[in-house]
C-alpha positions in Angstrom: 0.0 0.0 0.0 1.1 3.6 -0.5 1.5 5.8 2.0 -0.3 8.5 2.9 1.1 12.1 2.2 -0.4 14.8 4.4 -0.9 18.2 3.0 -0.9 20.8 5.0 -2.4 23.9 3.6 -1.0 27.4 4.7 -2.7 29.9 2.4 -4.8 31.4 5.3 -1.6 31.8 7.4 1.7 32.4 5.3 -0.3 33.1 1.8 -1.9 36.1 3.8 1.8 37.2 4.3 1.8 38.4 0.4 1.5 42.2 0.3 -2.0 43.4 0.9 -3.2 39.6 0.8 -5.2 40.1 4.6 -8.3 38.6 4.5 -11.4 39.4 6.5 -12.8 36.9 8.5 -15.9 36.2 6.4 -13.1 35.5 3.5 -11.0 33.0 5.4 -14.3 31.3 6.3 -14.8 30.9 2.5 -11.8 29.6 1.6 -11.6 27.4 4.2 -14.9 25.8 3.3 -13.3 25.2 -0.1 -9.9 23.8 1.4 -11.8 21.1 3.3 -13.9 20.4 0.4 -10.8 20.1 -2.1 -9.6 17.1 1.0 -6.6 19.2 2.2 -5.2 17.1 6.2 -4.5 20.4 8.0 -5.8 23.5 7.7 -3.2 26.4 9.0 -6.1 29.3 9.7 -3.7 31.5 11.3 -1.7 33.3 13.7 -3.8 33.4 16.4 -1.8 35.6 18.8 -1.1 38.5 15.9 -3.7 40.2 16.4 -7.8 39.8 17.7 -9.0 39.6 14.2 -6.6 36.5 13.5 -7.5 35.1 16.8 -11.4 35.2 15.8 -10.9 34.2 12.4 -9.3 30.9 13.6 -11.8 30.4 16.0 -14.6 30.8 13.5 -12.9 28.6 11.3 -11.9 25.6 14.0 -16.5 26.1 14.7 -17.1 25.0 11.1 -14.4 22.5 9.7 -14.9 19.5 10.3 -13.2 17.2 7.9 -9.5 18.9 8.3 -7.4 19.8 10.9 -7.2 22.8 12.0 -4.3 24.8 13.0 -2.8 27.9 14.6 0.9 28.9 14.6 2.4 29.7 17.7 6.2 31.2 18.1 7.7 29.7 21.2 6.1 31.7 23.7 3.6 30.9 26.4 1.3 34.0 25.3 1.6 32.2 21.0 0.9 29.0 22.4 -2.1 29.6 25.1 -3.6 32.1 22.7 -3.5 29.4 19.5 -4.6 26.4 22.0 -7.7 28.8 23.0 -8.3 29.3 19.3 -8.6 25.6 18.3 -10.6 24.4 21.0 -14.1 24.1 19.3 -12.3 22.3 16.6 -13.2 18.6 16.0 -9.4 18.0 15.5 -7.1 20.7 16.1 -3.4 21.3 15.9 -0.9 23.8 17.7 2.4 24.9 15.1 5.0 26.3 17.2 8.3 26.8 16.2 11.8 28.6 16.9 14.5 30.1 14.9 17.8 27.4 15.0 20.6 28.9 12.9 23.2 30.6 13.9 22.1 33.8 12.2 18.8 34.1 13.6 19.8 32.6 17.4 22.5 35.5 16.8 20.9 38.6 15.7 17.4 37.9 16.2 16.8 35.9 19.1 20.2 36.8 21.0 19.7 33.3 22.7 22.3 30.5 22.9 21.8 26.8 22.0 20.7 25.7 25.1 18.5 28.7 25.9 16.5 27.5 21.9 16.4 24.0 23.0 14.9 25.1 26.9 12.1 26.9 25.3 11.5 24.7 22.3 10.8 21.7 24.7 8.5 24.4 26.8 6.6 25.7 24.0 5.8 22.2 23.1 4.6 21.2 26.9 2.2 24.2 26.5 1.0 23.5 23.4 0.2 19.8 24.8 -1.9 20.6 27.3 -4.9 21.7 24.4 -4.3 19.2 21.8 -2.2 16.3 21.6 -1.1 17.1 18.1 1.7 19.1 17.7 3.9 20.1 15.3 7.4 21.5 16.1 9.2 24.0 13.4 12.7 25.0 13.2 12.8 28.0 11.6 15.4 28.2 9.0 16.2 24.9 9.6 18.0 25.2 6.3 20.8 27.1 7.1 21.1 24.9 10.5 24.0 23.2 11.9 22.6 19.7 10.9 24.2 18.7 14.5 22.2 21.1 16.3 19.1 20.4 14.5 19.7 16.4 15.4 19.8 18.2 19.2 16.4 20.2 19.2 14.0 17.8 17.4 15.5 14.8 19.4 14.4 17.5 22.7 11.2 17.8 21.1 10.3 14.6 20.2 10.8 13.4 23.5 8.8 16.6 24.8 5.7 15.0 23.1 6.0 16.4 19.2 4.1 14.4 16.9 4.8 16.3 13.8 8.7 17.5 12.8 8.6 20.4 10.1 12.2 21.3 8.6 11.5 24.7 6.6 13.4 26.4 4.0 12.7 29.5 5.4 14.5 31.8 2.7 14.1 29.4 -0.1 18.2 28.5 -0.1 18.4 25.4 -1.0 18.0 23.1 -4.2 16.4 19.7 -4.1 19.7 17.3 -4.3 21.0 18.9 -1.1 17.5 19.1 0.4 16.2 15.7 -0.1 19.6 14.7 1.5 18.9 16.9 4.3 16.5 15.0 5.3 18.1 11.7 4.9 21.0 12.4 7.3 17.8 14.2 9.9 15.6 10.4 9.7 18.5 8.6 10.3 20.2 10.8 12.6 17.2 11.5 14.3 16.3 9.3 17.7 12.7 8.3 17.3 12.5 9.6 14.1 9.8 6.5 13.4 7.7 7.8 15.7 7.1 11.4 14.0 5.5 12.8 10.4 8.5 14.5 9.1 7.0 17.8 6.9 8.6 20.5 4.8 8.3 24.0 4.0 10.1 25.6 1.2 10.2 29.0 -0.4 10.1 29.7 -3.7 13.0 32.5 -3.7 15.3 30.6 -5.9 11.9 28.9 -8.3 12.3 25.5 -6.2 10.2 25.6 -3.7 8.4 22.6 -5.3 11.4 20.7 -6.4 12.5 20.8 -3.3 9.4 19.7 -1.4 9.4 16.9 -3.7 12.7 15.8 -3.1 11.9 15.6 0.8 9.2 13.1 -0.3 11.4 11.3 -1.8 13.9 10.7 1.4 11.1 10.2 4.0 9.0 13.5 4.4 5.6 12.7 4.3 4.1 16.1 5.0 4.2 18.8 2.6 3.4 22.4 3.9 2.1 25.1 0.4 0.3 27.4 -0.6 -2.7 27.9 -3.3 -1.2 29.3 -6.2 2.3 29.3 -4.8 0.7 32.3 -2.6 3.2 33.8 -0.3 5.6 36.7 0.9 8.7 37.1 -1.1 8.4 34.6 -3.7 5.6 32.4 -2.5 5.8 29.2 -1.3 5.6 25.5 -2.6 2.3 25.4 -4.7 -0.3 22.8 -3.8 -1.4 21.8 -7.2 2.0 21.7 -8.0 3.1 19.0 -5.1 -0.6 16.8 -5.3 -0.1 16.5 -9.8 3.0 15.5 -9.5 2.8 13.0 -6.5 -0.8 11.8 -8.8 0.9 11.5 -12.4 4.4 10.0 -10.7 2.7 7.0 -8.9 5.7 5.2 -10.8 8.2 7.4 -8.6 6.5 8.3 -5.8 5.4 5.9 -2.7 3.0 7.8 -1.5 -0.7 9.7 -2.5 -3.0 12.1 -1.0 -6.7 12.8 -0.9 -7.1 15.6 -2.3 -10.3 15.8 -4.8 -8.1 16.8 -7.5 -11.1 18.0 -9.2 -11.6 20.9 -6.6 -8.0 22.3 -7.9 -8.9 25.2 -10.3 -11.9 26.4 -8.5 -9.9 26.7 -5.5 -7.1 28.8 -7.0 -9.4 31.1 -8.6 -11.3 31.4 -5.3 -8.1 32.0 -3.5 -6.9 34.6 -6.6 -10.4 36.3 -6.4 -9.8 37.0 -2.9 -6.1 38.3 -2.7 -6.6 39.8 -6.1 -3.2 37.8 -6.9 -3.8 36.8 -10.3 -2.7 33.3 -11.7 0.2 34.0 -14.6 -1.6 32.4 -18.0 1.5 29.7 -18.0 1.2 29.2 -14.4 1.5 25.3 -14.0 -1.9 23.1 -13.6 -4.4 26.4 -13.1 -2.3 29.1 -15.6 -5.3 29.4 -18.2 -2.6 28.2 -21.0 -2.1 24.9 -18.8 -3.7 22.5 -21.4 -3.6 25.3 -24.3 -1.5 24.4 -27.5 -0.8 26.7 -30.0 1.8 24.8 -31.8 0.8 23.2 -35.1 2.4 20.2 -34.5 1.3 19.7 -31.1 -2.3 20.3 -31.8 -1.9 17.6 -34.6 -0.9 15.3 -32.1 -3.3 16.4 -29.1 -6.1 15.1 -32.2 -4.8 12.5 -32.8 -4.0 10.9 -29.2 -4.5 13.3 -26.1 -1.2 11.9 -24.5 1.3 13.0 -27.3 1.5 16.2 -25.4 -0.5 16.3 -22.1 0.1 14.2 -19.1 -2.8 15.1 -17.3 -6.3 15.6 -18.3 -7.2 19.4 -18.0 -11.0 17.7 -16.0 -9.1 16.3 -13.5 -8.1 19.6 -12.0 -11.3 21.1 -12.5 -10.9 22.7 -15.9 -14.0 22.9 -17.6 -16.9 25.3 -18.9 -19.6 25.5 -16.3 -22.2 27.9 -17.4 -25.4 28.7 -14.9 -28.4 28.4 -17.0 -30.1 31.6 -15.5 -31.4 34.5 -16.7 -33.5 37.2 -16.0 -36.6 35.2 -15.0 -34.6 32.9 -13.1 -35.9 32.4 -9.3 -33.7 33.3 -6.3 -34.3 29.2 -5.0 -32.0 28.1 -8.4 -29.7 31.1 -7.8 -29.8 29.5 -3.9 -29.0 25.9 -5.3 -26.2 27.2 -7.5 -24.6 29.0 -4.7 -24.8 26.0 -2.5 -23.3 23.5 -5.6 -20.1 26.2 -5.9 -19.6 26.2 -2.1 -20.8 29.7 -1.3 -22.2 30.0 1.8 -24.0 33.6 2.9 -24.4 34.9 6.0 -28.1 35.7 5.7 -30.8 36.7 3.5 -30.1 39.9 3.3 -26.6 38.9 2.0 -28.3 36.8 -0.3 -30.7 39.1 -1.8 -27.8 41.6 -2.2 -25.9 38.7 -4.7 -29.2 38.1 -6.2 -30.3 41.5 -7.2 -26.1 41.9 -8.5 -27.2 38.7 -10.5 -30.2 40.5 -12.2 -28.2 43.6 -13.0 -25.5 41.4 -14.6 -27.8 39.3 -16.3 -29.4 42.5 -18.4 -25.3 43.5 -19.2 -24.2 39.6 -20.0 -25.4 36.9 -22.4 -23.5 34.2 -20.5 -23.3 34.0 -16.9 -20.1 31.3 -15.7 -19.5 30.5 -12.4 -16.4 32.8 -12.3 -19.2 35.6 -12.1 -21.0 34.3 -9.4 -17.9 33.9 -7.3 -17.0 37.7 -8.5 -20.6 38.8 -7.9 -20.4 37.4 -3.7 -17.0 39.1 -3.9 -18.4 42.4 -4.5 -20.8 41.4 -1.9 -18.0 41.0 0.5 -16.1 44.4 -0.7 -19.8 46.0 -0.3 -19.3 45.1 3.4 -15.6 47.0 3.8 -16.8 50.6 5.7 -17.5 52.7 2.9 -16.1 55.9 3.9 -15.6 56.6 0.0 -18.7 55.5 -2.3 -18.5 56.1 -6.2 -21.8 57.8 -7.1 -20.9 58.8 -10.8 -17.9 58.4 -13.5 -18.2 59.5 -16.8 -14.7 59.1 -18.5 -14.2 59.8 -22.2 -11.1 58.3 -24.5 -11.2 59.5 -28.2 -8.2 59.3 -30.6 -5.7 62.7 -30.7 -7.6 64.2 -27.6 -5.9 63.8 -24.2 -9.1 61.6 -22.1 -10.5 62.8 -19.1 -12.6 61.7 -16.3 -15.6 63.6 -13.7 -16.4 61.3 -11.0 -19.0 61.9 -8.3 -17.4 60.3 -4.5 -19.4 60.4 -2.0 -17.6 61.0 1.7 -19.1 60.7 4.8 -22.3 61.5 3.1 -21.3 64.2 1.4 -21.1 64.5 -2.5 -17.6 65.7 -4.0 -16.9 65.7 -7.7 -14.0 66.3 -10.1 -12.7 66.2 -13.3 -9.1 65.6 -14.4 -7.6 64.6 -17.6 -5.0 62.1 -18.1 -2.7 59.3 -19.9 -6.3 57.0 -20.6 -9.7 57.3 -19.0 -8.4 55.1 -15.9 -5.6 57.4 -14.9 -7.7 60.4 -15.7 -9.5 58.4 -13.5 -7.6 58.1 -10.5 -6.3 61.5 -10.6 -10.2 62.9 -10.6 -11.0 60.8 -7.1 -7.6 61.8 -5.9 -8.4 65.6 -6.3 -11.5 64.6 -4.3 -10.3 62.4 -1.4 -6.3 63.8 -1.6 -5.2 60.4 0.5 -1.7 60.5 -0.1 -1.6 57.3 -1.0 1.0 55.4 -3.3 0.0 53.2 -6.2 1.9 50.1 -6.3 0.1 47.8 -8.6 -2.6 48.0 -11.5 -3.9 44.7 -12.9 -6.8 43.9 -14.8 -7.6 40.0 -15.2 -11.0 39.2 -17.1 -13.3 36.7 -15.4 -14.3 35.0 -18.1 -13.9 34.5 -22.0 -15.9 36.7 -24.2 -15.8 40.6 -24.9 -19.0 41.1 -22.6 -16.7 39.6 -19.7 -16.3 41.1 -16.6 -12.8 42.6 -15.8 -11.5 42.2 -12.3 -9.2 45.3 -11.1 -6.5 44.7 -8.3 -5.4 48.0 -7.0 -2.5 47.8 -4.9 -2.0 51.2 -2.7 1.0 51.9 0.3 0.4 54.8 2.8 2.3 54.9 5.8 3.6 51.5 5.9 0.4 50.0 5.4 0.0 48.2 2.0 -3.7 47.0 0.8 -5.1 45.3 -2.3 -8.5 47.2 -3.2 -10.6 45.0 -5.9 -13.9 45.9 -8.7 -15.6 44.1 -11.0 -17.4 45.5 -13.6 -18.3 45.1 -17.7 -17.0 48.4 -17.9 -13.0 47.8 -17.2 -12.7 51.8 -16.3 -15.9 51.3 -13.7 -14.1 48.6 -12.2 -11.2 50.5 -11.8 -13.0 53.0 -10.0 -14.2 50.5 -7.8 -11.0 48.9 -7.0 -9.4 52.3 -6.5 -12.0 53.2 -3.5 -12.4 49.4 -2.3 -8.4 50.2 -1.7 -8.9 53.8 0.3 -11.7 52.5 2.3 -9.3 49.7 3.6 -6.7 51.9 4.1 -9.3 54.3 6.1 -11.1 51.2 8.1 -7.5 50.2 8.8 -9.1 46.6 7.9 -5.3 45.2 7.2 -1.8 45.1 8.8 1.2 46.0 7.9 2.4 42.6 8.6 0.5 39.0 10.3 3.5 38.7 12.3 3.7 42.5 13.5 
């Protein structure tokens, strides 16, 4: 029999890490509904002690999944751990991640501890974190650039301390996979009671092998992967789950090992998760990249014809590509638009919610011939952005591009329930745009990224705008949807200033 490889998704704890990627509570509900759904082991909701928010958004999330585990990371402090042990306890099966820094760098000129002093409160942390759950998971952070003789030294500690779950992380994204896989053969035999434990890794993607090198772990005993949706992550990402589960599913000749993941539940996931963050999947992105099973080559497409597996190793319906259309219209009752909701995973709050989507539906249903699924997702995102404090409300745009005349922009904001308006030319109708509400709400802010991603296929599709905007160390990610790409820019633009006004993300999960 093969064995079983546990994944362990983090896109809710170190995914949130990416610039301006802080979710809201009701989010991380949503795409935690869809990470137990798509089969992932262990859940990582969190940092429970960063902050209230992330305290109650773990909490919420350790009420309602029940098929994963559910876990909080804890640094090696009593405050992490009680904090992230209070978090998880209305979970069905719950987890507590702690971890301490073990190279020399970070013992030096972060912790300023010495290797006993790391070892002491690695074995403490662990004791605390024992007395709410009997699963725990011990991290060594930057176990990469380790002594390999002092990492022998703390997870033997820890082990004996109770640890059920060793994690050696690439914390930087340092290595490459020959040296990492072997890593992890000297650590299982070197390691007393190194039977006894799941042995997991976490890479970074800082050098582009964060998967390679999670693989190669497999391969020498690690049978616990820690990634990301999308490859989501500060820096340079993380490992990418679809990555790790495709290749452990179309290597079966290589690998000794499987997971449950409902492979099916891959794409709708990542474009839940990219919906969300408003980081949006590269075209050639591996597995959910929208060119992932396109050809364009004459030959290939020949071939594709002729046998499927000339030139694709995986079918593009076993990740969940296909082209699911809701058969809705404008006479459609809100009980199918209800059952449709409920078959994609969305869950609402209330009715209210729901009549919000619905009536969103209708208005999009008059502006589209097609309605996909993507739109129903966008349309219960804009629901969600609806909820953000909306200091800033776009009553009015008119924007006009025309060829040798420089475009311009008049937009009506509304703040604090009072009307303001402008009008401001510039480089195309958006930057006229964002120069017009600007002049009105003059927030100082800087604008870091523009992106425009279209929802669907189709030149009635809706465009979905990712505004990126930094003020005072803060950094957000302000998102719009609209048929009208300079509308949904508008929308993004304010969704971004009223997060940045709400103060509704951190600077930082860890800060």
């Amino acid at each position: 029999m093969k064995d079983k490889l546990i994944i362990f998704d983090t896109t809710l704890r170190d995914g949130e890490q990416s610039p301006g990627a802080a979710m809201t509570k009701e989010e991380k509900l949503r795409i935690a509904r869809q990470l137990e759904k798509l089969g992932v082991n262990v859940i990582e909701a969190g940092f429970a002690a960063a902050s209230p928010g992330d305290f109650d958004a773990v909490k919420s999330i350790a009420e309602v999944v029940k098929n994963s585990t559910v876990c909080s990371l804890a640094r090696a402090s009593e405050n992490d751990v009680r904090r992230a042990g209070e978090a998880i306890t209305p979970a069905k099966s719950g987890r507590i991640h702690t971890f301490i820094a073990t190279s020399p760098i970070h013992m030096q000129h972060k912790l300023r501890m010495t290797e006993d002093q790391v070892v002491e409160r690695a074995v403490q942390a662990v004791k605390w974190a024992l007395e709410y759950t009997d699963d725990v998971e011990f991290s060594a952070e930057d176990a990469v650039r380790s002594e390999m003789d002092f990492l022998v030294r703390v997870f033997d500690a820890v082990i004996q301390a109770g640890a059920k779950t060793i994690n050696v992380p690439d914390t930087v994204g340092y290595s490459i996979p020959a040296l990492w896989g072997d890593r992890f053969k000297q650590l299982i035999e070197r390691v007393p009671g190194s039977d006894q434990v799941i042995w997991s890794t976490h890479c970074h993607n800082d050098l582009g092998m964060a998967s390679a090198n999670s693989l190669a772990a497999v391969m020498n005993g690690a049978r616990q992967v820690e990634c990301t949706i999308n490859g989501l992550g500060e820096r340079a990402g993380n490992a990418a789950l679809e990555e790790i589960v495709m290749a452990i599913k179309t290597r079966q000749d290589v690998f000794n090992c499987d997971t449950r993941i409902d492979t099916t539940q891959i794409v709708p996931t990542s474009k839940l998760v990219s919906s969300i963050t408003g980081y949006p999947v590269q075209p050639n992105k591996a597995i959910v990249g929208a060119n992932a099973f396109a050809h364009e080559s004459g030959i290939h497409q020949d071939g594709v014809l002729k046998h499927r597996e000339t030139y694709e190793i995986m079918r593009a319906e076993d990740v969940g590509w296909n082209a699911n259309r809701l058969t809705l219209g404008k006479l459609s009752g809100r009980n199918a638009f209800r059952t449709r909701l409920q078959e994609l995973g969305v869950v609402l709050e209330n009715e209210d919610a729901l009549n919000a989507a619905f009536a969103r539906f209708k208005e999009l249903a008059d502006r589209k011939s097609e309605i996909f699924d993507e739109d129903i997702q966008a349309l219960v995102n804009e629901e969600s952005i609806s909820n953000v404090l909306e200091h800033y409300q776009l009553l009015s745009m008119r924007a006009h591009s025309e060829t040798g005349v420089l475009p311009k922009a008049k937009v009506v904001v509304n703040i604090g329930n009072v009307p303001h308006e402008a009008e401001m030319q510039g480089g195309g109708p958006v930057d006229a745009t964002f120069k017009a509400i600007e002049e009105v709400v003059r927030s100082g802010a800087e604008l870091l990224l523009y992106s425009v991603n279209n929802i669907t296929s189709g030149t009635d599709a809706q465009g979905e705008v990712t505004v990126r905007l930094s003020k005072g160390g803060r950094v957000v990610n302000g998102q719009g949807a609209d048929t009208d790409i300079v509308v949904a820019s508008a929308k993004a633009y304010l969704n971004a200033l009223n997060k940045l006004h709400g103060k509704l993300e951190r600077t930082h999960p860890q800060v």
